[in-house]
C-alpha positions as CSV (number, residue, x, y, z in Angstrom):
1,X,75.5,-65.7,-6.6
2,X,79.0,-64.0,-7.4
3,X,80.8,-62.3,-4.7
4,X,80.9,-58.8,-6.6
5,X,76.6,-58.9,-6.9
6,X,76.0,-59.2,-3.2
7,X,76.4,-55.6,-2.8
8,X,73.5,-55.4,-5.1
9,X,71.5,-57.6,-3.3
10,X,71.4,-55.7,0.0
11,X,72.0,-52.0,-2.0
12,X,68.5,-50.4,-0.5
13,X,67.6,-53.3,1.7
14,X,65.9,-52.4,5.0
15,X,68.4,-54.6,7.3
16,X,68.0,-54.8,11.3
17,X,70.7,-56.0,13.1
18,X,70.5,-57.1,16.6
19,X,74.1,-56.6,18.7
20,X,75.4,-54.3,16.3
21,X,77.5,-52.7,18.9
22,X,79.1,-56.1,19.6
23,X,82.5,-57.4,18.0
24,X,80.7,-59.7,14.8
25,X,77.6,-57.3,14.9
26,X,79.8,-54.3,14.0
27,X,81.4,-55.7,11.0
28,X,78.1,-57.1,9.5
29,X,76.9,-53.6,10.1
30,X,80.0,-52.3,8.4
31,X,80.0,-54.3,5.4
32,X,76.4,-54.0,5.1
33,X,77.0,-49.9,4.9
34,X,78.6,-50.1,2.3
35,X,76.2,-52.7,0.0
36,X,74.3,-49.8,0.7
37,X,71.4,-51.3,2.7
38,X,69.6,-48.8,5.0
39,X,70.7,-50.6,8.6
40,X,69.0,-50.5,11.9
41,X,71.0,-51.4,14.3
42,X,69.7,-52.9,18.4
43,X,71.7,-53.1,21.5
44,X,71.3,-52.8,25.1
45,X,74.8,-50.7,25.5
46,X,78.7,-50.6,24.1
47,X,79.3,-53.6,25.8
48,X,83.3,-52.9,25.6
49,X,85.8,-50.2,26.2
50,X,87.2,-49.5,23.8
51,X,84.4,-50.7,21.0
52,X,85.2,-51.2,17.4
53,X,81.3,-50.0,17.1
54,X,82.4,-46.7,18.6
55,X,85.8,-47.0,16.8
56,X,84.2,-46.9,13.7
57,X,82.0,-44.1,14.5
58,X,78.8,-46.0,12.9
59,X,76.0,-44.2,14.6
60,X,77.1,-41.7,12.3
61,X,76.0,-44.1,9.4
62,X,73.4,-46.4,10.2
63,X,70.6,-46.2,12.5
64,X,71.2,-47.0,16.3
65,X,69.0,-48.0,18.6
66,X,69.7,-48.3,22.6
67,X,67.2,-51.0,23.1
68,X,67.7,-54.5,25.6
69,X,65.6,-57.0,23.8
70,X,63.6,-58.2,26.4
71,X,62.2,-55.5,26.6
72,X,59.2,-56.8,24.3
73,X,56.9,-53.5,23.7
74,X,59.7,-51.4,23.0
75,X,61.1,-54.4,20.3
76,X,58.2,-54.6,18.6
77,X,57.2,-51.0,17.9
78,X,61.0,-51.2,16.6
79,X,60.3,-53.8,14.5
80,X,56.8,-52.0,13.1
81,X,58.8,-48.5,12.6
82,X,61.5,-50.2,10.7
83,X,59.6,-53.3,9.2
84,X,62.6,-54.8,7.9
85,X,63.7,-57.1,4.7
86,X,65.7,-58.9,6.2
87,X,67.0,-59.9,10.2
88,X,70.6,-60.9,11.8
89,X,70.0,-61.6,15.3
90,X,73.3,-61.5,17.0
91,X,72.6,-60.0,20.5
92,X,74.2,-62.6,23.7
93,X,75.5,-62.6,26.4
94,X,78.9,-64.9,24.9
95,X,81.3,-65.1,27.6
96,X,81.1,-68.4,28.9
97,X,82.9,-67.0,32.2
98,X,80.2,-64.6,33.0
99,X,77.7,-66.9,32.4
100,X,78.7,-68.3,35.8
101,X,78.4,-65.0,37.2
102,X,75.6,-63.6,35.7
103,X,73.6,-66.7,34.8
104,X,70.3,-65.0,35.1
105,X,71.4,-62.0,32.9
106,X,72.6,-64.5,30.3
107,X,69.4,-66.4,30.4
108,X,67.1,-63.8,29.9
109,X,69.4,-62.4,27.2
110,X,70.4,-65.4,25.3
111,X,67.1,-66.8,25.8
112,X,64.1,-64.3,26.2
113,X,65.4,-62.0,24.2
114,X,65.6,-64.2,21.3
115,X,61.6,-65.4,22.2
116,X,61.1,-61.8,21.9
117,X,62.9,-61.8,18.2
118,X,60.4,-64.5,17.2
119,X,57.5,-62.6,18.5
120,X,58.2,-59.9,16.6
121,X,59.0,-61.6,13.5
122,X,55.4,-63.4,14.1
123,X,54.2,-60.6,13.5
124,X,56.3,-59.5,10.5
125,X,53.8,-57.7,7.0
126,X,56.0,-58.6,4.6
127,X,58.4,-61.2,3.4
128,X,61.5,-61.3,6.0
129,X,64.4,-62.9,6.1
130,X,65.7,-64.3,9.4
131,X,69.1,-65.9,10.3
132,X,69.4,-66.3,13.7
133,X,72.9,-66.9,15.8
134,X,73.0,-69.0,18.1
135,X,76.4,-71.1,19.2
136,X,78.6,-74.2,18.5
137,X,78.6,-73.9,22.6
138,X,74.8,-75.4,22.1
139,X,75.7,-79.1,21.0
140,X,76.5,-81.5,23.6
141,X,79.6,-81.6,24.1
142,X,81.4,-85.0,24.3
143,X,84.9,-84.3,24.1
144,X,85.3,-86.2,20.7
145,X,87.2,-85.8,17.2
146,X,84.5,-85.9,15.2
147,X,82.9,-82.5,13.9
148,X,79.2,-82.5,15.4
149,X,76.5,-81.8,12.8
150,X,73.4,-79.9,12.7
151,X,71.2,-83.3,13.9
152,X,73.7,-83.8,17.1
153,X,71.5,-83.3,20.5
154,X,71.8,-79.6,21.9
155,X,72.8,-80.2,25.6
156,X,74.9,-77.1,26.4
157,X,75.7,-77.8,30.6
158,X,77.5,-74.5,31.6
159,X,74.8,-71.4,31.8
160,X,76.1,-69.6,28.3
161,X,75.9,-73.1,26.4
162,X,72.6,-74.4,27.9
163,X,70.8,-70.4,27.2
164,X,72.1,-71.2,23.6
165,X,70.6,-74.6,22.9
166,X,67.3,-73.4,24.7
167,X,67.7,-70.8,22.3
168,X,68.0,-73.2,19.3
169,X,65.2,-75.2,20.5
170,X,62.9,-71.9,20.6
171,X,63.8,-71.4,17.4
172,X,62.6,-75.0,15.8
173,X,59.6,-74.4,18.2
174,X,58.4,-70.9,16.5
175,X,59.2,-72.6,12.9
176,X,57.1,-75.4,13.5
177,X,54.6,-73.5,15.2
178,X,54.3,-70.3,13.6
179,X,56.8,-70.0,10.4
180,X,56.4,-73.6,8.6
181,X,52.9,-72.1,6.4
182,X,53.9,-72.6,2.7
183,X,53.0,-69.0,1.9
184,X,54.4,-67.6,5.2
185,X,55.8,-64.2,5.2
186,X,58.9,-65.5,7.8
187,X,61.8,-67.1,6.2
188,X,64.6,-68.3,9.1
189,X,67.5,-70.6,9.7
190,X,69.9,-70.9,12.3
191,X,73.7,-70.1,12.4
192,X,76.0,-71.9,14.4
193,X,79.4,-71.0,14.9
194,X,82.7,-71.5,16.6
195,X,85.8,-69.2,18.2
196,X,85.9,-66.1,16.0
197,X,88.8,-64.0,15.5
198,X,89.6,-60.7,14.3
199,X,89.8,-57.1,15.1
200,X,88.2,-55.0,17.2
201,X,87.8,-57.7,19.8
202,X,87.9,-56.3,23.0
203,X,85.9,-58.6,25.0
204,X,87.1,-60.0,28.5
205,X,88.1,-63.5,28.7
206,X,89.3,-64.3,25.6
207,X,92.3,-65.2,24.1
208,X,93.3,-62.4,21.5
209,X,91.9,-59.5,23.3
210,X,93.1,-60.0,26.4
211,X,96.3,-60.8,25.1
212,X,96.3,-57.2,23.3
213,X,95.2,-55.7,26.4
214,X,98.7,-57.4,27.9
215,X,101.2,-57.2,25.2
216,X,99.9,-53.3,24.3
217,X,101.6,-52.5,27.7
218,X,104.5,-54.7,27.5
219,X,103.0,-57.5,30.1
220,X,103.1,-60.8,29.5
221,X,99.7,-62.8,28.8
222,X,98.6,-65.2,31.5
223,X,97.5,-68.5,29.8
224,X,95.2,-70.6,32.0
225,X,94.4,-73.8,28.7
226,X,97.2,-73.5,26.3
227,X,96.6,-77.0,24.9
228,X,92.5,-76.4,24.6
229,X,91.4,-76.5,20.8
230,X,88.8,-74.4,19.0
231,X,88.2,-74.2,15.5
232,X,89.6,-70.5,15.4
233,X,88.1,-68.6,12.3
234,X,88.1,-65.0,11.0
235,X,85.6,-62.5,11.7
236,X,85.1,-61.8,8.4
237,X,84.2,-65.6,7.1
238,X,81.6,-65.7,9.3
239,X,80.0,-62.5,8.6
240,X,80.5,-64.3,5.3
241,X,78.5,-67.1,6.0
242,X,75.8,-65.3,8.0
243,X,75.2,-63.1,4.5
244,X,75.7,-66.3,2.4
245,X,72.9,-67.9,4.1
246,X,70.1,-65.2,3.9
247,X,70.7,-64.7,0.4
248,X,70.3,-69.0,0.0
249,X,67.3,-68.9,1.6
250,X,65.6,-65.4,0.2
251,X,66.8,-68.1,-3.4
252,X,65.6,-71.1,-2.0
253,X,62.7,-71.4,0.2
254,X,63.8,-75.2,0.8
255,X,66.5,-74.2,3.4
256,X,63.7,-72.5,5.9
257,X,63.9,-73.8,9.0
258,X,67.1,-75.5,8.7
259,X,70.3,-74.7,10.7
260,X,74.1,-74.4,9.4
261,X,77.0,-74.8,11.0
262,X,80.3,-72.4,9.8
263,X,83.2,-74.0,11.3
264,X,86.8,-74.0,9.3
265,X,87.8,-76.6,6.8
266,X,91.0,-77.2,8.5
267,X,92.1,-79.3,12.3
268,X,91.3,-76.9,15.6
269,X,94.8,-75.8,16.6
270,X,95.8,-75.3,20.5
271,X,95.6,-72.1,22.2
272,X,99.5,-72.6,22.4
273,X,99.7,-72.7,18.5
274,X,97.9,-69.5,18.1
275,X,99.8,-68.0,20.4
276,X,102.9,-68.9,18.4
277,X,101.3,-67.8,15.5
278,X,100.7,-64.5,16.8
279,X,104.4,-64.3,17.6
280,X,105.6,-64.6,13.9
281,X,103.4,-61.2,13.5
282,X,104.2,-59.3,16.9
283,X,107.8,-60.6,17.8
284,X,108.2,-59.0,20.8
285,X,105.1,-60.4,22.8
286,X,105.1,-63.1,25.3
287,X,102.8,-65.1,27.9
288,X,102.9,-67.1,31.0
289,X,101.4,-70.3,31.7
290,X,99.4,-71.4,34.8
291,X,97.3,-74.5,34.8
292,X,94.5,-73.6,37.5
293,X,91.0,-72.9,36.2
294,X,87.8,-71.6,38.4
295,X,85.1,-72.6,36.1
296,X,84.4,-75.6,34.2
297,X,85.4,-74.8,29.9
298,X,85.0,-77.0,27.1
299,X,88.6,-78.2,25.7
300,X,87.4,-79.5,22.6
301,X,84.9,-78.5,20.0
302,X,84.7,-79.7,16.4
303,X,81.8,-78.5,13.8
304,X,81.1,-80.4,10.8
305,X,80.4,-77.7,8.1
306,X,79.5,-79.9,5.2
307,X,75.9,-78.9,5.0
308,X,77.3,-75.2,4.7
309,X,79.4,-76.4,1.8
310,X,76.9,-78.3,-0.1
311,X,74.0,-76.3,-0.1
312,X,75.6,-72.6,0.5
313,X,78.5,-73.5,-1.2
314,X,80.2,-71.4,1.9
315,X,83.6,-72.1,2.9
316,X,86.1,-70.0,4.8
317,X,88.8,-68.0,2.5
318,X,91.5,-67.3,5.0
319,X,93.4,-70.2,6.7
320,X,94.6,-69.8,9.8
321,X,97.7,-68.0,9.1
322,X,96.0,-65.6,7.4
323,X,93.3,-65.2,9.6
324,X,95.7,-64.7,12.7
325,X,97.8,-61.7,10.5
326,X,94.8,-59.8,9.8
327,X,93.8,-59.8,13.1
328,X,96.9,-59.0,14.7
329,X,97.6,-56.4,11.8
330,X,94.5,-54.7,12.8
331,X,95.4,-54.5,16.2
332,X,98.6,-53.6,15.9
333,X,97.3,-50.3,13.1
334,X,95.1,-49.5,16.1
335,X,97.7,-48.8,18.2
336,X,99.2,-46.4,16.5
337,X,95.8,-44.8,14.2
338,X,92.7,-45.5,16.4
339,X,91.2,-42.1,14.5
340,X,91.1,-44.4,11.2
341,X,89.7,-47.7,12.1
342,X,87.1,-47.2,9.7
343,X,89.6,-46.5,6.7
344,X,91.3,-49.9,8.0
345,X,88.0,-52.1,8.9
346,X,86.8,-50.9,5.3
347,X,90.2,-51.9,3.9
348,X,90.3,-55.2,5.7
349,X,86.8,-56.1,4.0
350,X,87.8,-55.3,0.0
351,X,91.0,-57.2,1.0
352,X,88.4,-60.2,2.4
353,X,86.2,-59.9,-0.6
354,X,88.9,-59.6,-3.1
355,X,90.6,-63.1,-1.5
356,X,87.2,-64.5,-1.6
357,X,86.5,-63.3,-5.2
358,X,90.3,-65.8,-6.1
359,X,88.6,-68.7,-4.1
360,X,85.5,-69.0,-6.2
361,X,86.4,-67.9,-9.7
């Protein structure tokens, strides 16, 4: 499928988005707006301050729902109202940090809540499309070069990572068990994926944001891992990706049940190098370094993205340069127009699509 007829794929879909008030969930529900799908968007709350969700003022333009998903009566009437075409589940708890805090928050979220998902897709009257998120965080970890594939044993040890390959095995589980019928009205696949950047970030406890949060009032950054590697990729190719894959599988029934991973064509680079990398764009900013960490944190993570390649024929369209200067050039409009983060969010997606339009011509 050409780039330019994915808006009239989705024009008039029936779209329910899960997290949509998060960072990723409010650009899919942004550039699902305007394809013209009729979104409906579930979240427990604005889970930041301030909230590109909010920023953008989308509960003016897509449904919203204030709904925790494990809360499994009020889901599924959800679901029934809405009945939707198609399914993004997005909504975590993702910060690994809090996961220490607030394990049992983060399991019932990461896990439960995406039981309840599957529940209410079980129960689905019409042909749906599923892509469930889940995390890079979910493959064992072993510290190695190589990029892990889709087959590599899910063994996440810290409480965020462990939910999230409990998650993934949920998932298999409900395909096996309920989804795998020939003529079955539930089509799903999993979506792994690693360190996303972009704007509109504002989560605690990592990198970009709370270096914004610093540099915004001229402080410098403290950087606890600035040699830690993580295969740093825009927002915007993994919204990308997420869409890619429903369309491939609504196409090609083959691909239910299967998982992808969306991880950058290119090395991981340091926290150090995106840090220098921000510096060409923003000059003036500057960090810190101290080496003392409270909680255990992966420092190297690889995905393999091949399978993505061959049979989405997905690939990310901004390298890292470019993927760090639209983020910090978002940022850095914010600061100075926060009443027009829609005009630049919009903006930011034709410039995306338009790049991505060049790659596969």
């Amino acid at each position: 499928m050409k780039i330019k007829k994915i808006k009239s794929h989705f024009k008039g879909k029936k779209i329910l988005i899960t997290g949509h008030t998060g960072f990723k969930g409010s650009w899919l529900s942004l550039w699902m707006h305007h394809c013209g799908a009729k979104v409906l968007g579930i979240s427990d709350s604005i889970p930041t301050k301030p909230s590109h969700f909010e920023l953008l003022k989308l509960n003016r333009k897509i449904s919203s729902k204030i709904l925790d998903i494990t809360d499994l009566t009020r889901l599924r009437k959800a679901f029934i109202e809405f009945n939707p075409d198609y399914v993004f589940h997005l909504a975590a708890q993702a910060i690994v940090k809090t996961s220490y805090s607030q394990p049992i928050r983060t399991w019932k979220t990461n896990l439960i809540g995406t039981v309840n998902i599957l529940e209410c897709l079980r129960m689905a009257k019409k042909k749906t499309v599923a892509i469930m998120i889940t995390s890079d965080k979910a493959y064992q970890n072993l510290e190695i070069k190589r990029g892990y594939k889709e087959k590599d044993i899910l063994k996440g040890t810290d409480p965020y990572g462990a939910s999230k390959s409990s998650a993934d095995i949920a998932i298999n589980s409900y395909y096996h068990s309920f989804f795998l019928k020939k003529k079955g009205k539930v089509l799903i696949a999993t979506a792994r994926a690693g360190n996303v950047i972009g704007g509109g970030d504002w989560s605690p406890d990592r990198i970009i944001p709370d270096c914004i949060r610093s540099w915004s009032k001229n402080k410098k950054v403290i950087i606890r891992s600035p040699n830690s590697t993580r295969p740093w990729q825009h927002v915007l190719d993994i919204i990308y990706g997420y869409v890619r894959l429903s369309i491939k599988l609504k196409q090609n029934p083959k691909l239910h049940g299967e998982a992808f991973n969306f991880g950058p064509d290119r090395k991981n680079f340091r926290v150090i190098d995106i840090l220098n990398k921000m510096k060409v764009y923003w000059p003036k900013i500057n960090w810190n370094i101290v080496k003392q960490k409270k909680f255990k944190e992966n420092t190297l993570l690889h995905l393999n993205s091949s399978k993505s390649k061959k049979f989405l024929q997905w690939r990310t369209a901004l390298n890292f340069s470019n993927s760090v200067k639209f983020t910090i050039e978002w940022y850095k409009y914010y600061l100075t127009n926060k009443k027009n983060i829609y005009y630049y969010s919009s903006k930011q997606i034709s410039r995306y699509v338009a790049i991505l339009e060049k790659k596969v011509s």
